[in-house]
C-alpha positions, 0 to 999 in steps of 0.5 A: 280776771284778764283772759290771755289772747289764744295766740299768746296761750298757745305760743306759751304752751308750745315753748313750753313743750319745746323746753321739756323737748317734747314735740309739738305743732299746730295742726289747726290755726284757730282765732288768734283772740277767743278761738278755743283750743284742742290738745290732741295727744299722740302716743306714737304706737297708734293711740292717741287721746285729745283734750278739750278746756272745760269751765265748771259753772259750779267752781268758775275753773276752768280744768282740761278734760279728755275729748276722745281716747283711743286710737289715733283714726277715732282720735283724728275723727272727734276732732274734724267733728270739733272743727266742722262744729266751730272753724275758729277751733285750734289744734295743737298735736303733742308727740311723747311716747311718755305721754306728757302733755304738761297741761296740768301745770300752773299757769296752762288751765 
């Protein structure tokens, strides 16, 4: 299976966002090939969750799955972990009081 470049991904998902008119930037610029890619979620009323892509070795998929949650500071916190850990990390945050991030959708596993 080809693999999408993570500049390519992440330029998909944010128009995407943009064609829901849900606001999104890139906190972090990571490897623009194999960098790995954080969604941080903001809730705008203080909370905040951030997502992280997983590959089940069991399955072979590969699924998001929640990272950290609750409020932003903390949220913010996991994150600067993430990136000290790995300097090619992305980081793109989702505003949407609804809390749509679209990361379920086809085609953004």
């Amino acid at each position: 299976m080809t693999r999408l470049t993570a500049d390519f991904w992440v330029h998909a998902y944010l128009a995407r966002l943009r064609f829901q008119e849900i606001p999104a930037f890139v906190v972090a610029h990571g490897d623009d090939t194999a960098g790995a890619v954080l969604i941080k979620l903001n809730t705008l009323d203080g909370q905040a969750t951030a997502f992280q892509r997983s590959f089940d070795l069991m399955s072979g998929e590969r699924k998001w799955v929640e990272l950290s949650s609750g409020p932003e500071v903390d949220v913010d916190e996991a994150i600067q972990r993430q990136r000290s850990f790995d300097p090619d990390l992305w980081v793109i945050e989702v505003e949407d009081r609804q809390g749509r991030h679209l990361l379920g959708e086809d085609g953004l596993d």
